[in-house]
C-alpha positions as CSV (number, residue, x, y, z in Angstrom):
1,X,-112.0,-85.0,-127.8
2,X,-109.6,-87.2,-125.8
3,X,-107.5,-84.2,-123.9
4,X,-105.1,-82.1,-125.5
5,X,-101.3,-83.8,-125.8
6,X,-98.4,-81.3,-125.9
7,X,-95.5,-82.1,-127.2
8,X,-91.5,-80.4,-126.7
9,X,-87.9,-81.8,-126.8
10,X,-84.9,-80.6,-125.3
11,X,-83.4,-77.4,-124.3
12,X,-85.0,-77.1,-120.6
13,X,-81.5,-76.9,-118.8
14,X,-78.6,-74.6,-119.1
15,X,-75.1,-75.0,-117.9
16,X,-75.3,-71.7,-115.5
17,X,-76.7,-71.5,-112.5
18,X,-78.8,-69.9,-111.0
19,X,-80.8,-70.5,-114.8
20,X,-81.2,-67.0,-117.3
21,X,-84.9,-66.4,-118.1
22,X,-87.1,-69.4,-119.0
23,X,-87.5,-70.3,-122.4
24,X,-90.6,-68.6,-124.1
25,X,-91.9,-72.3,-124.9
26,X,-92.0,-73.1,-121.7
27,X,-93.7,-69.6,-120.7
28,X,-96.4,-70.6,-123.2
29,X,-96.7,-74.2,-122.0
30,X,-96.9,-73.3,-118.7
31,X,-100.2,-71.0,-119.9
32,X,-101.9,-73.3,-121.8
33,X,-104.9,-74.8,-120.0
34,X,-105.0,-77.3,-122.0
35,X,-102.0,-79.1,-121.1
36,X,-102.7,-82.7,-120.4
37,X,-100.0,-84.9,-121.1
38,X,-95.8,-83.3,-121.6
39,X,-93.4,-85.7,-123.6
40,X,-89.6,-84.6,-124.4
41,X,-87.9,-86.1,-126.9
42,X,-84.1,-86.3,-125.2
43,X,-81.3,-84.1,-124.2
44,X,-83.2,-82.9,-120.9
45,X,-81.4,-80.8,-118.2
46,X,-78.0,-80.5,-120.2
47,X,-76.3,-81.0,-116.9
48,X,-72.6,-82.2,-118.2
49,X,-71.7,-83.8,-115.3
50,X,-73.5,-81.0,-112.6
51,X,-75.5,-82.6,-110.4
52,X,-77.0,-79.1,-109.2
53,X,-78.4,-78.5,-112.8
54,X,-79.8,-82.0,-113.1
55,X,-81.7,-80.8,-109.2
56,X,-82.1,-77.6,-110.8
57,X,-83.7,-79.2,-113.7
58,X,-86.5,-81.3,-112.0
59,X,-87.4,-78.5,-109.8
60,X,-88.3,-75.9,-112.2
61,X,-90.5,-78.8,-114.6
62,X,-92.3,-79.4,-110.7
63,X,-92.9,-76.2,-110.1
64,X,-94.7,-75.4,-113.5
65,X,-95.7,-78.2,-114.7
66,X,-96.6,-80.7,-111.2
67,X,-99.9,-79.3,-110.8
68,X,-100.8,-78.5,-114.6
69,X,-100.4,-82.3,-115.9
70,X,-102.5,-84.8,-114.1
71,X,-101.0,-87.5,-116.0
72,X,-97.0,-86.2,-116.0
73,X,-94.8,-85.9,-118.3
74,X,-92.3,-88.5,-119.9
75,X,-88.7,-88.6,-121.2
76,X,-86.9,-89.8,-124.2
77,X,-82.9,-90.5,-123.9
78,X,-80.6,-88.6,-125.7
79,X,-77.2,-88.1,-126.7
80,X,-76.3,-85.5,-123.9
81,X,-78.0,-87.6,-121.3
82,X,-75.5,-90.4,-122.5
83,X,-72.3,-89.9,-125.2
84,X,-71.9,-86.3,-124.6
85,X,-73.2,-85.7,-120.9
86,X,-69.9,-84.9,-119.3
87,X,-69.2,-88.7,-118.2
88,X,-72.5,-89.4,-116.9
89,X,-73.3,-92.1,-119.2
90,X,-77.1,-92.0,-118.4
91,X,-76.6,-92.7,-114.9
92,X,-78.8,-89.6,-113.7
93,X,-81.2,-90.1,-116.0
94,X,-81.9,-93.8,-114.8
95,X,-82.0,-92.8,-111.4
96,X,-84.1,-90.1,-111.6
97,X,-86.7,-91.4,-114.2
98,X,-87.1,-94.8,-113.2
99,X,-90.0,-95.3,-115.4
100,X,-89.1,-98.1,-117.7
101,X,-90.6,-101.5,-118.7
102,X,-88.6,-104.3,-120.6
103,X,-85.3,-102.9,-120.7
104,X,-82.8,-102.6,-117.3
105,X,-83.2,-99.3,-116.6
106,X,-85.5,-96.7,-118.6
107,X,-84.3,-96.0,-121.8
108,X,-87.0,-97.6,-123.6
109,X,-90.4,-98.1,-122.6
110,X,-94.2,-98.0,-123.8
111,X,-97.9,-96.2,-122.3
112,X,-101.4,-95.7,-123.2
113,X,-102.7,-92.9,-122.9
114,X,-106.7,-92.1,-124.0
115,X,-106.5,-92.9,-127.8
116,X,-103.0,-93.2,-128.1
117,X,-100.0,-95.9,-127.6
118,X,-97.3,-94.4,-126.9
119,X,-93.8,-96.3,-127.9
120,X,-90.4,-94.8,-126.4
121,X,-87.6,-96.0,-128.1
122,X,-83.5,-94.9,-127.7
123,X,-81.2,-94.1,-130.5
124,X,-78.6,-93.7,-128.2
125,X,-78.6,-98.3,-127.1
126,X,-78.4,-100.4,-129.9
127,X,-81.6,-100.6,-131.9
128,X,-80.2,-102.5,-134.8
129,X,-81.4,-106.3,-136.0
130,X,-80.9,-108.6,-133.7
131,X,-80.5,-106.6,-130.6
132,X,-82.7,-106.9,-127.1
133,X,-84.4,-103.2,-128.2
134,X,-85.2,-104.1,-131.5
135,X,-86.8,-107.1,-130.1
136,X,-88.8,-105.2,-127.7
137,X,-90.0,-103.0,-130.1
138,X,-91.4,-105.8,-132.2
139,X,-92.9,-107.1,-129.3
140,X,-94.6,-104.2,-128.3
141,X,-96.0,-103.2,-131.5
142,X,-97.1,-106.5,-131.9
143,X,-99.1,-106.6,-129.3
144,X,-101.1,-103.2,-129.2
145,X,-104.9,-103.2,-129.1
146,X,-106.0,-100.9,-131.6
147,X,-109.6,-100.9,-130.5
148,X,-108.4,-99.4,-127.0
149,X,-105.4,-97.3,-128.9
150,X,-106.3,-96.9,-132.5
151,X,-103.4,-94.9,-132.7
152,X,-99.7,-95.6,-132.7
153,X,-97.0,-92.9,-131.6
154,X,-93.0,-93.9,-131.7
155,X,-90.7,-91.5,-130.7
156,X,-86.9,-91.2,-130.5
157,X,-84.5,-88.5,-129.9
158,X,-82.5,-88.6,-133.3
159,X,-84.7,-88.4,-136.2
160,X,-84.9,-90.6,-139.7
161,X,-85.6,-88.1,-141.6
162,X,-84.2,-84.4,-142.0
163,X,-83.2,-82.3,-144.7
164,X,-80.2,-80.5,-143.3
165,X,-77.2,-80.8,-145.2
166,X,-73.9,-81.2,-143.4
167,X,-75.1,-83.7,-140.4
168,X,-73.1,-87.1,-141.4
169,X,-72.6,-89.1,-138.3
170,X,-76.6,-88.0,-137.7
171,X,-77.2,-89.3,-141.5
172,X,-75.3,-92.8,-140.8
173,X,-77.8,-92.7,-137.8
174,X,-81.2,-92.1,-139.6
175,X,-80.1,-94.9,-142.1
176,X,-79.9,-97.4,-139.4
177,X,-82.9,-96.5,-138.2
178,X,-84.7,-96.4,-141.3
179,X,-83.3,-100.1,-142.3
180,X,-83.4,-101.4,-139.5
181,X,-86.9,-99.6,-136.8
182,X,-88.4,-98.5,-140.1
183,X,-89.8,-101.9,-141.4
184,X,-91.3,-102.2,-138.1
185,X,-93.0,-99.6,-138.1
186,X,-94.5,-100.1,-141.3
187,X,-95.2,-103.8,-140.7
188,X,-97.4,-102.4,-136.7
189,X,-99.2,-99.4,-138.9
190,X,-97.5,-96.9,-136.9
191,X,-99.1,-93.4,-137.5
192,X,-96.3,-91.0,-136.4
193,X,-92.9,-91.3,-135.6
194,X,-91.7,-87.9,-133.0
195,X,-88.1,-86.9,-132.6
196,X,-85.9,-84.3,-131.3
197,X,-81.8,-83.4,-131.8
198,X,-81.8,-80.8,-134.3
199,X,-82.9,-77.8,-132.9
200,X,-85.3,-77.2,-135.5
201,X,-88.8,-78.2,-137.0
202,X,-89.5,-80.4,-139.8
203,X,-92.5,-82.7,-141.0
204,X,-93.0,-84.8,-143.8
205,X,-95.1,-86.3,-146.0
206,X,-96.4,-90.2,-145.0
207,X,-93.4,-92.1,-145.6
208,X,-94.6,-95.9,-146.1
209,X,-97.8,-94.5,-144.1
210,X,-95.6,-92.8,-141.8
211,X,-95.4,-89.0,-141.1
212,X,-92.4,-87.8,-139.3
213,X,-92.7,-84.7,-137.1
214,X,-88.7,-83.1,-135.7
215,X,-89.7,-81.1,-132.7
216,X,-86.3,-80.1,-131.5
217,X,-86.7,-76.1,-130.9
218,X,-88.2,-75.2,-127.1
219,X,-84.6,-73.1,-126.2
220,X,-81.9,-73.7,-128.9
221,X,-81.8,-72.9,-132.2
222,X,-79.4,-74.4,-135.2
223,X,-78.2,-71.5,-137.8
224,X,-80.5,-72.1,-140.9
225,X,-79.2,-74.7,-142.9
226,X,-78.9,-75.9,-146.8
227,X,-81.9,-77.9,-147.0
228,X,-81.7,-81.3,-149.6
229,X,-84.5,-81.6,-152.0
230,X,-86.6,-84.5,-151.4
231,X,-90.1,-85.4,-152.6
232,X,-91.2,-86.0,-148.4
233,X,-90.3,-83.4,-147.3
234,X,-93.3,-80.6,-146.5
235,X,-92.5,-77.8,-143.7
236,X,-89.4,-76.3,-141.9
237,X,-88.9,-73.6,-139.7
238,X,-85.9,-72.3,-137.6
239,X,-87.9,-70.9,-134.3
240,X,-88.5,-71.3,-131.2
241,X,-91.6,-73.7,-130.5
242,X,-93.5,-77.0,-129.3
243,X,-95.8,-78.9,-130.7
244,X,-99.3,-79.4,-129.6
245,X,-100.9,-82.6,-130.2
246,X,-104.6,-83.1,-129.7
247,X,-106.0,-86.2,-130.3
248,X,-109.8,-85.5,-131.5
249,X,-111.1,-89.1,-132.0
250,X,-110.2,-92.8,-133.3
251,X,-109.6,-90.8,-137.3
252,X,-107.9,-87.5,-136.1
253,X,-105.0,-85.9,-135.0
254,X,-104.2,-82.4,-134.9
255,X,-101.0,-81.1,-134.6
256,X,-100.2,-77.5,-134.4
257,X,-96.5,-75.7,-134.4
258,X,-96.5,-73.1,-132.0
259,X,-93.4,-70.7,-133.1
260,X,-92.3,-67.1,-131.8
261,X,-91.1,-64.3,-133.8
262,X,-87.8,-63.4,-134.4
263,X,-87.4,-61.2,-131.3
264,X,-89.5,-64.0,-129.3
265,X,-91.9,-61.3,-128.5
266,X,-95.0,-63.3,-129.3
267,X,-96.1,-66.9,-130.1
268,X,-98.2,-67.8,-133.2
269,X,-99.8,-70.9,-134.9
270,X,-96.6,-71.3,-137.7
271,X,-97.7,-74.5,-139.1
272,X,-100.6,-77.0,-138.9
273,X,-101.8,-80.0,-140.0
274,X,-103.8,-83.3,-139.6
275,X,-103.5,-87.1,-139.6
276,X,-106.3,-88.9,-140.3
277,X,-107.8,-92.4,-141.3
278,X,-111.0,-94.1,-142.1
C-alpha cells in the first residue's frame, strides 16, 4: 500500500476564543496512526476578519497534526476565506499558505504524492473558459505522468454535484463548473473530483468516469435537507465525519466515511467504497 491519505474539509475554527472543545473528527484524526497526508477542502479557520483566530487556527492543526504528517497537510480556498471572510478577501490565507504554483498567490496549485496527483483548483477565482485558471488546469492535467501517478485527484471547495434542494446561487455554481472544469476532467481521465461547502456527505456514481465525493462535515452540520432524485446519486449522510483515503495500488482506492452518532459519542465506519481500474 502507498500510505494511508486522510481526507476533511472545513469547520477547524470557531469565532470564540479561547476555542470550545475540539471537534470529534479531529479527536479521531489526531488518533489515527495511519495519518499520512491531511487535505481540507476550504473554509479553514473561519476567522471573519480576527486575526487571533486565524493564529489560533494554525497553532492547534501544529500542535496535533505537526508531528503526525510527515508530508503536511494542504488547503483548498473557500468562500469564507474570500467573499464572506469579514473583508479579508483571501489575504490571510495567501500569506500564511504560500504554497502555490502557476497562479499569483496560492489559490490554485498541483502535487504528487506516492500514487496520486493531486490537482487544487478554486471555485472562489474565475475558472470559466478562457480564464488564466482554466488554462492552468488544462495544462496541468495535460501534462501528468500516469506511470508515476496513475491516479488523478481534483478537488475544489464548492462541489458539482449535490442533491440538496434549496441551494441556487450554489446550483448556478456547480453548472459552471460542470460546463465549463467538467470536460476537462473527462478529456485528462480524472478519477475523483473532492469537495467541501455543504456541511454534509455525499458520493456518486462515475459521472463521465468521474466519482464525486462531498466531504464537508468535520464540525458543522446543515439541517437534513429535501434530497432531488437523480440516477448518480448513491450515499448521504448528515454527520459528523472525514474521509479516509488509502491508496492501495496503481487499480485501487479505498475510501471510508468515518461518521459519529447522534450524540457524537463514538465514531463508526458509515459508508465505504472503492475505485478501481484495470
Amino acid at each position: 500500500a502507498n500510505g494511508n491519505e486522510i481526507s476533511g474539509a472545513h469547520g477547524l475554527g470557531t469565532m470564540e476564543f479561547p476555542p470550545p472543545d475540539p471537534s470529534p473528527s479531529l479527536v479521531h484524526l489526531q488518533e489515527n496512526e495511519r495519518l499520512r497526508l491531511i487535505i481540507l477542502y476550504g473554509d479553514l479557520a473561519y476567522a471573519n476578519g480576527y486575526g487571533i483566530i486565524w493564529d489560533q487556527f494554525g497553532a492547534e492543526m501544529e500542535d496535533r497534526f505537526a508531528m503526525r504528517t510527515p508530508f503536511g497537510w494542504y488547503p483548498d480556498f473557500g468562500n469564507y476565506d474570500q467573499l464572506d471572510s469579514g473583508g479579508e478577501g483571501g489575504v490571510p490565507f495567501s500569506h500564511r499558505y504560500p504554497i502555490g504554483d502557476g497562479s499569483k498567490a496560492n489559490y490554485w496549485f498541483s502535487f504528487d504524492f506516492g500514487l496520486v496527483h493531486y490537482v487544487m483548483m478554486s471555485t472562489e477565482h474565475n475558472y470559466l473558459n478562457g480564464s488564466a485558471q482554466h488554462k492552468w488546469i488544462e495544462d496541468d492535467l495535460a501534462n501528468v505522468n500516469r506511470t508515476k501517478t496513475p491516479w488523478v485527484i481534483v478537488t475544489g471547495h464548492r462541489a458539482m454535484y449535490q442533491t440538496c434542494k434549496g441551494f441556487q446561487l450554489d446550483q448556478e455554481v456547480a453548472e459552471h463548473l460542470i460546463s465549463d472544469v467538467g470536460p476537462l476532467l473527462t478529456k485528462n481521465r480524472v478519477d475523483v473530483f473532492v469537495a467541501g461547502h455543504y456541511h454534509l456527505y455525499e458520493r456518486t456514481a462515475a459521472i463521465n468516469g468521474i466519482v464525486h465525493v462531498l466531504a464537508g462535515s468535520p464540525r458543522f452540520m446543515e439541517s437534513p435537507c429535501e434530497r432531488v432524485k437523480t440516477p448518480w446519486y448513491r450515499k448521504g449522510l448528515f454527520t459528523h465525519g472525514y474521509v479516509e483515503l488509502d491508496v492501495v495500488n496503481s487499480s485501487l482506492l479505498n475510501f471510508t466515511y468515518w461518521g459519529y452518532n447522534a450524540t457524537l459519542g463514538s465514531i463508526t465506519v458509515q459508508d465505504a467504497f472503492y475505485v478501481s481500474k484495470p
